[in-house]
Each structure stands twice: as C-alpha cells, then as structure tokens.
GUKE-825159 format. One record per residue (C-alpha): x negated, y, z; residue in three letters; chain; residue number from 1. Coordinates in Angstrom, 3 decimals. Example, Ala and Ser with C-alpha at 12.3 -4.5 7.8 and 13.67 -1.06 7.14 Angstrom:
BEGIN
{{-12.300,-4.500,7.800},"Ala","A",1};
{{-13.670,-1.060,7.140},"Ser","A",2};
This chain:
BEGIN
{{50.125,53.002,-1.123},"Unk","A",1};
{{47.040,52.696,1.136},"Unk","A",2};
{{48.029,52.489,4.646},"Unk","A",3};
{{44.312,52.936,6.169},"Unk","A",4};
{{42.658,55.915,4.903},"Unk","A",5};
{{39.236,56.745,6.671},"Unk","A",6};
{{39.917,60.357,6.515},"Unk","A",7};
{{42.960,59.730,9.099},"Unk","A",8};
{{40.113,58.518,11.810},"Unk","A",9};
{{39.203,61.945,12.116},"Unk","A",10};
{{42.881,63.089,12.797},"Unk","A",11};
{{42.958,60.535,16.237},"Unk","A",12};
{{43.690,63.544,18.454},"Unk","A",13};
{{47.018,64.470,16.522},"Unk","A",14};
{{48.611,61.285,18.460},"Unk","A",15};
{{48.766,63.774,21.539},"Unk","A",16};
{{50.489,66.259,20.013},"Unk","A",17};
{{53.656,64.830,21.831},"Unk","A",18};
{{52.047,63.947,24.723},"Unk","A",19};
{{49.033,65.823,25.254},"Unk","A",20};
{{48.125,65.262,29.137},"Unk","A",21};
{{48.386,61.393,28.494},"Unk","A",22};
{{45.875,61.776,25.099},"Unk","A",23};
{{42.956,63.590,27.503},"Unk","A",24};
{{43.272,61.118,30.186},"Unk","A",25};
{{42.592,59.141,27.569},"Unk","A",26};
{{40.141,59.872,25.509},"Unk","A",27};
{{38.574,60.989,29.145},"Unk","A",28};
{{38.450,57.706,30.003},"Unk","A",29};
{{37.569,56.067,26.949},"Unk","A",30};
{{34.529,58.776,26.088},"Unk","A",31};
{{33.550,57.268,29.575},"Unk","A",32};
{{33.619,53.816,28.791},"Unk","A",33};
{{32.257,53.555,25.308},"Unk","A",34};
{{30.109,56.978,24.925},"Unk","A",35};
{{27.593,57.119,28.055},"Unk","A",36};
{{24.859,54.981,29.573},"Unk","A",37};
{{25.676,53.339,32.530},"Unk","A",38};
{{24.748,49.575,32.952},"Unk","A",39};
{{25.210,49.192,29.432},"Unk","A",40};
{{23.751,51.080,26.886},"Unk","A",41};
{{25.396,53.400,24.609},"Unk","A",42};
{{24.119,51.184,21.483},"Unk","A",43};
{{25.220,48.098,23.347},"Unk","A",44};
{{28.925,49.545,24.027},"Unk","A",45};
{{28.623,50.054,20.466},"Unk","A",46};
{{27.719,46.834,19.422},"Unk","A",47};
{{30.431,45.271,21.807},"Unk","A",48};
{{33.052,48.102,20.055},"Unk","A",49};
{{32.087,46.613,16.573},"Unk","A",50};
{{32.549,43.158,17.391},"Unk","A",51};
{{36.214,44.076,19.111},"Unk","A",52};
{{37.027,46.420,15.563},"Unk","A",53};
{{36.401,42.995,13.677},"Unk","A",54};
{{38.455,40.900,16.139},"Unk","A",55};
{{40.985,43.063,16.260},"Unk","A",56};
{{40.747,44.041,12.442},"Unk","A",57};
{{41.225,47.668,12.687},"Unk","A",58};
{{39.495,49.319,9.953},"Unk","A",59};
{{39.636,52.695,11.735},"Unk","A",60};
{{37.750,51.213,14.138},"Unk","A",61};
{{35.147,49.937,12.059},"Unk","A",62};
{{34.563,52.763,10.359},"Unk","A",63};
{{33.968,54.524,13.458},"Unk","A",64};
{{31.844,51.545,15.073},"Unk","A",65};
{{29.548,51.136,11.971},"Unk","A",66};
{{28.757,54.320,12.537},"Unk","A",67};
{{28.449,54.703,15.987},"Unk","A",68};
{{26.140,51.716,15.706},"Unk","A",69};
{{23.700,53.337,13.267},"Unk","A",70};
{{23.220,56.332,15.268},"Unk","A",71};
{{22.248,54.250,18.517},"Unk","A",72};
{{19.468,52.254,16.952},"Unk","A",73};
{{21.465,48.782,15.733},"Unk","A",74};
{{20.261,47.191,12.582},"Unk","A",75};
{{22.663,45.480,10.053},"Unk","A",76};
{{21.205,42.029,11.373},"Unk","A",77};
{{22.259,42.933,14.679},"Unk","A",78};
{{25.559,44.190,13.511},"Unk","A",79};
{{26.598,41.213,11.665},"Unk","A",80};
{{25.378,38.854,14.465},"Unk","A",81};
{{27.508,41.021,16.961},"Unk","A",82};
{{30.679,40.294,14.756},"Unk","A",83};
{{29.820,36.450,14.262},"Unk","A",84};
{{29.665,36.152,17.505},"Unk","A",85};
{{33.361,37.752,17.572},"Unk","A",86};
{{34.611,35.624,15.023},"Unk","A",87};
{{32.930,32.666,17.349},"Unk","A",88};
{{34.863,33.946,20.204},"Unk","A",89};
{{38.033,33.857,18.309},"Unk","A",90};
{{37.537,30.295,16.923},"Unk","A",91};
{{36.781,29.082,20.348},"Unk","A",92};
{{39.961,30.534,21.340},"Unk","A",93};
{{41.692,28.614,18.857},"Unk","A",94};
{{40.421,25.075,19.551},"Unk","A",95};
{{40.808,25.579,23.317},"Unk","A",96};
{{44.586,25.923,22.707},"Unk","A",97};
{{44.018,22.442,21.198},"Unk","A",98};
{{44.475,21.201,24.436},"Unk","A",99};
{{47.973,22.147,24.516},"Unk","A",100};
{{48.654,20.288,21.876},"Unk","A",101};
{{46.900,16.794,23.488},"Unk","A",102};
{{48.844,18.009,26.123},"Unk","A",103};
{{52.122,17.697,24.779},"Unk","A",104};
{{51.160,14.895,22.662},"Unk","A",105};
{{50.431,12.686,25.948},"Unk","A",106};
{{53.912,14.080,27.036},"Unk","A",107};
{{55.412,12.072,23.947},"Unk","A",108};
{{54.008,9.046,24.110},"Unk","A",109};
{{51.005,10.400,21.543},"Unk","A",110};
C-alpha cells in the first residue's frame, strides 16, 4: 500500500469537511503567506516552501512546491541549491546540539 499518492494533493480541501470555518481561515491565511508578492516574491516564497517540503519530507508538499517553483521562474539549479541549503540548515542543527553533549560530558568528569 502507498500511503502518499499525488492525486490526494489535490483533495487538501476535504480536511475541512469537519471543520470548514477553521479550513478557510486557513488556507486564507496561508494563500496570503505563500501565494502573493509582498517583500518577498512569489518565486522566492516558493523557493523557501521547497526547501521546508524537503526538511520536513512531505512529498505532498513537494509535489506542490516543484511545481509552484516552475511556474515562478526557478531553475532546477536554483531548486536543488534551495534544498541543500535546507539539508545545511538541518545538519547545523544537529552539530549545535553537540554542545549538549560537551555539556554533560564536563558535568561527568569528561
């Protein structure tokens, strides 16, 4: 069984089906945040959204931010730099927690 089918990206909306005021408010606020210029633009949002899919490793959202992407003007060079610098991010993030391990080490005498 295949948990993550792309066709299921285009049935989003069906999550408000129980709850339908909370769904618009947000997909309000997210068709605010990642679909119009402000002091980003839309094919920056996009890039940002890509990089966040990876990190996050939703393929739904991949899908949809490969896509979204394209249509704004990114290249596949700037795609795959946007997600190596996620994957940077996230190995940062790693090592920094080294330091609670020295931390703790120092604690016992390590």
């Amino acid at each position: 069984m295949n948990y993550y089918e792309s066709k299921d990206l285009g049935r989003f909306a069906d999550i408000g089906k129980f709850g339908s005021n909370l769904m618009k408010k947000f997909f309000d606020y997210y068709n605010e945040a990642t679909g119009t210029e402000g002091a980003l633009t839309k094919r920056e949002k996009a890039l940002i959204g890509l990089a966040v899919a990876h990190s996050k490793q939703c393929p739904y959202c991949i899908d949809a931010y490969t896509t979204q992407c394209l249509e704004n003007g990114s290249n596949p060079e700037q795609m795959t730099e946007a997600i190596h610098v996620a994957a940077a991010l996230e190995a940062g993030m790693t090592l920094i927690h080294g330091v609670q391990m020295h931390n703790t080490l120092a604690r016992n005498g390590g």
